[in-house]
DRENDREN-791235 format. One record per residue (C-alpha): residue number from 1; residue in one letter; x, y, z. Coordinates in Angstrom, 2 decimals, padded with zeros to 5 digits. Layout:
# residues N
+------+------+---------+---------+---------+
: resi : resn :      px :      py :      pz :
+------+------+---------+---------+---------+
:  NUM :    A :       X :       Y :       Z :
...
+------+------+---------+---------+---------+
***
This chain:
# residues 204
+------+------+---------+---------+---------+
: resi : resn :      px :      py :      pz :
+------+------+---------+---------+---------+
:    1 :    X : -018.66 : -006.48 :  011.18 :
:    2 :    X : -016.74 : -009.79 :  010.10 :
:    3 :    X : -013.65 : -009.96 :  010.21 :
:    4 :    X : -010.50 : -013.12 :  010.53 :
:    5 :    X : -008.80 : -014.10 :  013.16 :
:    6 :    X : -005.43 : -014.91 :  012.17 :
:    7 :    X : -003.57 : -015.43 :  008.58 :
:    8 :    X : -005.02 : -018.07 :  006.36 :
:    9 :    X : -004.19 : -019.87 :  002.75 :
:   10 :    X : -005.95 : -021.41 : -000.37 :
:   11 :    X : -004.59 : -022.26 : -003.35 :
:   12 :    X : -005.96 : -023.47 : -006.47 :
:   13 :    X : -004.46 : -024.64 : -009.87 :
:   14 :    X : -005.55 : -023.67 : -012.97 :
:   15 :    X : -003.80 : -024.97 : -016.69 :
:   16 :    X : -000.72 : -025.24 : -014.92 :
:   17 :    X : -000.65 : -022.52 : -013.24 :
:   18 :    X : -000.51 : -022.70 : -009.90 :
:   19 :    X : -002.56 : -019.54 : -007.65 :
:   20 :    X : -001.63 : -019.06 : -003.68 :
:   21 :    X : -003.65 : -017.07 : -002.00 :
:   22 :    X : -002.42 : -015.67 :  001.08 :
:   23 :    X : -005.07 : -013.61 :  003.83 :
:   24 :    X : -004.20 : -011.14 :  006.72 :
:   25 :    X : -006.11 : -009.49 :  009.65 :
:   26 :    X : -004.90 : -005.73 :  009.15 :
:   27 :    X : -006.01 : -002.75 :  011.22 :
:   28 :    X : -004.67 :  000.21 :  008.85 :
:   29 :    X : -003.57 :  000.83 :  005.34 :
:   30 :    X :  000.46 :  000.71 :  006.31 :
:   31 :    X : -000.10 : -002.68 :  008.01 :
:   32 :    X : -001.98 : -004.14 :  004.48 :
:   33 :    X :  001.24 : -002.64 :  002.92 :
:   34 :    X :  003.78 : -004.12 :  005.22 :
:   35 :    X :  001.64 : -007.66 :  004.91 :
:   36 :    X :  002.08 : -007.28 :  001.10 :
:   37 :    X :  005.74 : -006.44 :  001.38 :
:   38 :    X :  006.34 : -009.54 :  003.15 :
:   39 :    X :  004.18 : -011.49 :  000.83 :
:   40 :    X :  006.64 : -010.32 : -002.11 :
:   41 :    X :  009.44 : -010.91 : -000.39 :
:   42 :    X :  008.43 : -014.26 :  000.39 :
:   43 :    X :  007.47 : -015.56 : -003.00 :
:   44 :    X :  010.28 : -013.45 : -004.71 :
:   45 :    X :  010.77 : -015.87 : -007.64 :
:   46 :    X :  006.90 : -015.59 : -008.65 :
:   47 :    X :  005.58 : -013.95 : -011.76 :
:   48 :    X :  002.97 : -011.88 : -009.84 :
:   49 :    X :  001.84 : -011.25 : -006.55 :
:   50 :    X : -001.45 : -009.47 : -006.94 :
:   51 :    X : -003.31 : -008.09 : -004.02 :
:   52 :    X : -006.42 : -006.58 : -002.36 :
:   53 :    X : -007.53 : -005.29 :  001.23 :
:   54 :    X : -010.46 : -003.31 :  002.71 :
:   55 :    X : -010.26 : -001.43 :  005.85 :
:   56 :    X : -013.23 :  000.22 :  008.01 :
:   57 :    X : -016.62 : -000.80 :  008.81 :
:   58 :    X : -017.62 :  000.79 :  005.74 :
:   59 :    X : -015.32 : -000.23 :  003.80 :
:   60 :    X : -013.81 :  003.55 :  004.05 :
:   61 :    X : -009.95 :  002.17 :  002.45 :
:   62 :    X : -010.03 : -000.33 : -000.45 :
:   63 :    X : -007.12 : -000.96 : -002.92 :
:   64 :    X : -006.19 : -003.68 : -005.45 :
:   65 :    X : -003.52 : -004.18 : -007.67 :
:   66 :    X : -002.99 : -006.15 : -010.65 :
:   67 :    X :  001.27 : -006.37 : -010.27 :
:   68 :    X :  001.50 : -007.00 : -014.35 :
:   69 :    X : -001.93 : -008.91 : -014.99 :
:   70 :    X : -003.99 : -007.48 : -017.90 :
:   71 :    X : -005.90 : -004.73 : -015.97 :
:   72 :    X : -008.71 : -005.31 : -014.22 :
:   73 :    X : -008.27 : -009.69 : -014.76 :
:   74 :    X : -006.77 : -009.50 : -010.97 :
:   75 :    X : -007.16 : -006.92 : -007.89 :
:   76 :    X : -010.65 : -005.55 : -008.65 :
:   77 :    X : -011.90 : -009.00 : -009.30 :
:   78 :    X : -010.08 : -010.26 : -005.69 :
:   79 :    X : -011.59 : -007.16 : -003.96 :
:   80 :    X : -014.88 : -008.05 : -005.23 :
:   81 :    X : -015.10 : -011.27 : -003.36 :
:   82 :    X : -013.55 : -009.56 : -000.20 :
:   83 :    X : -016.29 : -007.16 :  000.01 :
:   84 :    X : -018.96 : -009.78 : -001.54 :
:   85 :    X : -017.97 : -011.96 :  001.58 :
:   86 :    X : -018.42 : -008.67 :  003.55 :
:   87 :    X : -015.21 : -008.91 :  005.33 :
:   88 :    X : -013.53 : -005.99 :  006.60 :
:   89 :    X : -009.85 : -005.26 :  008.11 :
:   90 :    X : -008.44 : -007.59 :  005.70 :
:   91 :    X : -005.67 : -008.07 :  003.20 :
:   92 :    X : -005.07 : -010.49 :  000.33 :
:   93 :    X : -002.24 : -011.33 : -001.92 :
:   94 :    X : -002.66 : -013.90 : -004.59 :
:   95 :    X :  000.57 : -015.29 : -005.99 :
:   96 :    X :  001.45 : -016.57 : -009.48 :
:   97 :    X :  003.36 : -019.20 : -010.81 :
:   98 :    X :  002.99 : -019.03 : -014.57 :
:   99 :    X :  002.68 : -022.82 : -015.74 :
:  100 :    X :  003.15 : -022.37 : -019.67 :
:  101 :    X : -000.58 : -021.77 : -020.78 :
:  102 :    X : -002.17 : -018.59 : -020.89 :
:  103 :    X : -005.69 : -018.47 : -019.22 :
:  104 :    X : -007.12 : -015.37 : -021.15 :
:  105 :    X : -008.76 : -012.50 : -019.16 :
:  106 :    X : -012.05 : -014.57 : -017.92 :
:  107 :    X : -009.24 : -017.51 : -017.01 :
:  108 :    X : -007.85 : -015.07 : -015.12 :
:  109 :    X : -010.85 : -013.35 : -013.19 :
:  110 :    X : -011.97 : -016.76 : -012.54 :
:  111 :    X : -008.46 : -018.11 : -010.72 :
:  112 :    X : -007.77 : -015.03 : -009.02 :
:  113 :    X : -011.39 : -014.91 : -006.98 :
:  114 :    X : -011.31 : -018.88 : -007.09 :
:  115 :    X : -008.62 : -018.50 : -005.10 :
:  116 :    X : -009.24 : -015.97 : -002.65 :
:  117 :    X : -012.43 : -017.67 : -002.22 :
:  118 :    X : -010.68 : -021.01 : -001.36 :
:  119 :    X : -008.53 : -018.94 :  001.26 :
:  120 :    X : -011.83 : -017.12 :  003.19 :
:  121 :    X : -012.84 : -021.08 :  003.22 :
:  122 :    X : -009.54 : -021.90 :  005.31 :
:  123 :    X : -010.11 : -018.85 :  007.61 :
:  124 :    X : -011.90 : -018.45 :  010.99 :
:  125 :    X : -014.57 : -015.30 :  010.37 :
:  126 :    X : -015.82 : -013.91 :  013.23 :
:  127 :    X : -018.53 : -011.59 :  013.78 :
:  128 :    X : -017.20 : -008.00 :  015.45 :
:  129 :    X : -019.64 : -005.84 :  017.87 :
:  130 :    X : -019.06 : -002.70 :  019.14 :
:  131 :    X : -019.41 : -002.27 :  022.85 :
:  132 :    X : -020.05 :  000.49 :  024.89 :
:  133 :    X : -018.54 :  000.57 :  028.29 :
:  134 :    X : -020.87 :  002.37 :  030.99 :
:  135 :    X : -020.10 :  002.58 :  035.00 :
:  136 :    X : -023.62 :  002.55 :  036.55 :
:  137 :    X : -023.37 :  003.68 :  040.20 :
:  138 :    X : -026.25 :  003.03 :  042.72 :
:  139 :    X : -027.09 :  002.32 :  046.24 :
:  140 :    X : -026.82 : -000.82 :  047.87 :
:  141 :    X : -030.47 : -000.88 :  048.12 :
:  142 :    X : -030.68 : -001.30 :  043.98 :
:  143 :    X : -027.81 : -003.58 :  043.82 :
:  144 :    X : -030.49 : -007.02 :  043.32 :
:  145 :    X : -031.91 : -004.77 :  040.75 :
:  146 :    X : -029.19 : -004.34 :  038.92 :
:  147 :    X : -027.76 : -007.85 :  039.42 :
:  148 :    X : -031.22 : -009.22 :  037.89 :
:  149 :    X : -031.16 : -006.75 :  034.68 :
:  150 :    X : -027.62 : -008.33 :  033.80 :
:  151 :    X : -028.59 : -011.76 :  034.60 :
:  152 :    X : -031.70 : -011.49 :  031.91 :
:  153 :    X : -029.49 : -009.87 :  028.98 :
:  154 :    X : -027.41 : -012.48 :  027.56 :
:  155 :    X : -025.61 : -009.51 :  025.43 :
:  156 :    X : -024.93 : -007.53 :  028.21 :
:  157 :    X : -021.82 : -008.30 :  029.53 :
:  158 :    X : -020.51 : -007.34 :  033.76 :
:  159 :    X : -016.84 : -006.40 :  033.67 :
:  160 :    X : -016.43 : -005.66 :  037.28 :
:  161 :    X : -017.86 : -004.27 :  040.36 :
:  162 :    X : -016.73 : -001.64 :  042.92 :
:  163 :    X : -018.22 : -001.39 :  046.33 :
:  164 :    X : -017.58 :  002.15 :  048.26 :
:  165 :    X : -020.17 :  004.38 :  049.64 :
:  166 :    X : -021.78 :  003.45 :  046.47 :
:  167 :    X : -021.86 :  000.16 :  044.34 :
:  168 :    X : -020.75 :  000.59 :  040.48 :
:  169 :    X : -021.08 : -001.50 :  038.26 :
:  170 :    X : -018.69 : -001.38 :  034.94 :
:  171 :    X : -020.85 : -002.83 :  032.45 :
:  172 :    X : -020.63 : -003.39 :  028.11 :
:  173 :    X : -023.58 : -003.32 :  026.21 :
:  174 :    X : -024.03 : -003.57 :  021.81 :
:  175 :    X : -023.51 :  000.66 :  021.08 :
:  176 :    X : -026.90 :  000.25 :  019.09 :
:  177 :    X : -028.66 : -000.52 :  022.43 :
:  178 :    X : -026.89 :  001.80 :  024.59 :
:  179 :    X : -030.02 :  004.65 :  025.12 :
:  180 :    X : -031.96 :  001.89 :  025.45 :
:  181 :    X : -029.98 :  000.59 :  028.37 :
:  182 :    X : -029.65 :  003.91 :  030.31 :
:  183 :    X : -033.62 :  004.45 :  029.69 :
:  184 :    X : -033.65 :  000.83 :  031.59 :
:  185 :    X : -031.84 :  001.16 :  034.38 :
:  186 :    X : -032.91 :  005.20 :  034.94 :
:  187 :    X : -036.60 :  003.06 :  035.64 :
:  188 :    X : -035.63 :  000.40 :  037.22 :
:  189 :    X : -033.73 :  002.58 :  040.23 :
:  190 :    X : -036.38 :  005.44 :  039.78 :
:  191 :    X : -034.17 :  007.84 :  038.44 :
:  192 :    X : -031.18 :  007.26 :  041.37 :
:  193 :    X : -028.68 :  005.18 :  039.26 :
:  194 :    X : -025.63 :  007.54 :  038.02 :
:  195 :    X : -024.60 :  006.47 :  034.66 :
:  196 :    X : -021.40 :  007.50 :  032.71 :
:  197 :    X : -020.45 :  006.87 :  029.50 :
:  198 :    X : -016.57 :  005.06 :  029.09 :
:  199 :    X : -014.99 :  004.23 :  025.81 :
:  200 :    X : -016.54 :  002.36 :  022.77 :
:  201 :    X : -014.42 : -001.08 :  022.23 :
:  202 :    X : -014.21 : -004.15 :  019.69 :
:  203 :    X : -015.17 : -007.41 :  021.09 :
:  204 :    X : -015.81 : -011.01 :  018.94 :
+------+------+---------+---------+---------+
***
């Protein structure tokens, strides 16, 4: 899932007009609305301050608004480059400063995404995988074993290890590869390592 790091800007201008586009990492619908809030607030004395976000991995919250624009010449159009990009988590507000000369609705479609678009150019995308945590206990005769598996899987990732009567290891793997993983490590300690499943978390 790709998503920004941290709050970017483009802006563009188009007959006069001048279009800033302003982009936020959000997590849930009230943060997008708090984001916009302060966007508004900010550029008070604008003639619009249209906006967009989609939230989820499938894209399960998306809203746009055109804040006065003919209908569909502003949101919709912004939220189709969002999820064209395939960006998730994110809100956009584009702001308005009318410069005299009216752009007509294709004018407008055009600015509107030309500036989001110059914004997602300013921003640092990363690429979001879901991790599953697992604690794999074994003896301290299978410890080289398991050392060697996580040496050979660059996207397997050691988060610490415990030594007791046991050794466990506290390990994150991709979630898609997680079966695969246990099936792994079940063979490679013939059936003696203890594996339990932790929490699933977001790592870049």
């Amino acid at each position: 899932m790709k998503i920004i790091l941290e709050q970017a800007e483009g802006e563009i201008i188009e007959k006069k007009s001048r279009f800033i586009a302003t982009m936020c990492p959000v997590e849930s619908q009230e943060e997008a609305e708090q984001f916009i809030a302060r966007c508004k607030k900010k550029y008070w004395d604008a003639r619009h301050n249209c906006s967009a976000y989609v939230i989820g991995e499938n894209n399960e919250i998306m809203h746009s608004s055109d804040d006065g624009e003919p209908s569909g010449t502003a949101g919709r159009p912004m939220l189709s480059v969002l999820t064209g990009a395939d960006i998730h988590n994110v809100a956009v507000v584009v702001t308005r400063y009318f410069g005299g000369v009216l752009l007509g609705t294709g004018g407008l479609v055009r600015a509107y995404q030309g500036a989001v678009s110059a914004a997602i150019a300013n921003c640092r995308v990363e690429e979001q995988i879901d991790l599953q945590l697992l604690t794999v206990t074994v003896e301290y005769g299978d410890i080289g074993k398991v050392q060697y598996f996580m040496e050979q899987k660059e996207q397997y990732r050691l988060e610490e290890t415990e030594y007791g009567a046991n050794v466990a290891f506290h390990i994150a793997v991709p979630v898609e590869m997680t079966e695969q993983v246990r099936k792994e490590l079940v063979q490679l300690t013939s059936g003696k390592a203890i594996i339990e499943m932790g929490d699933v978390v977001a790592s870049i």
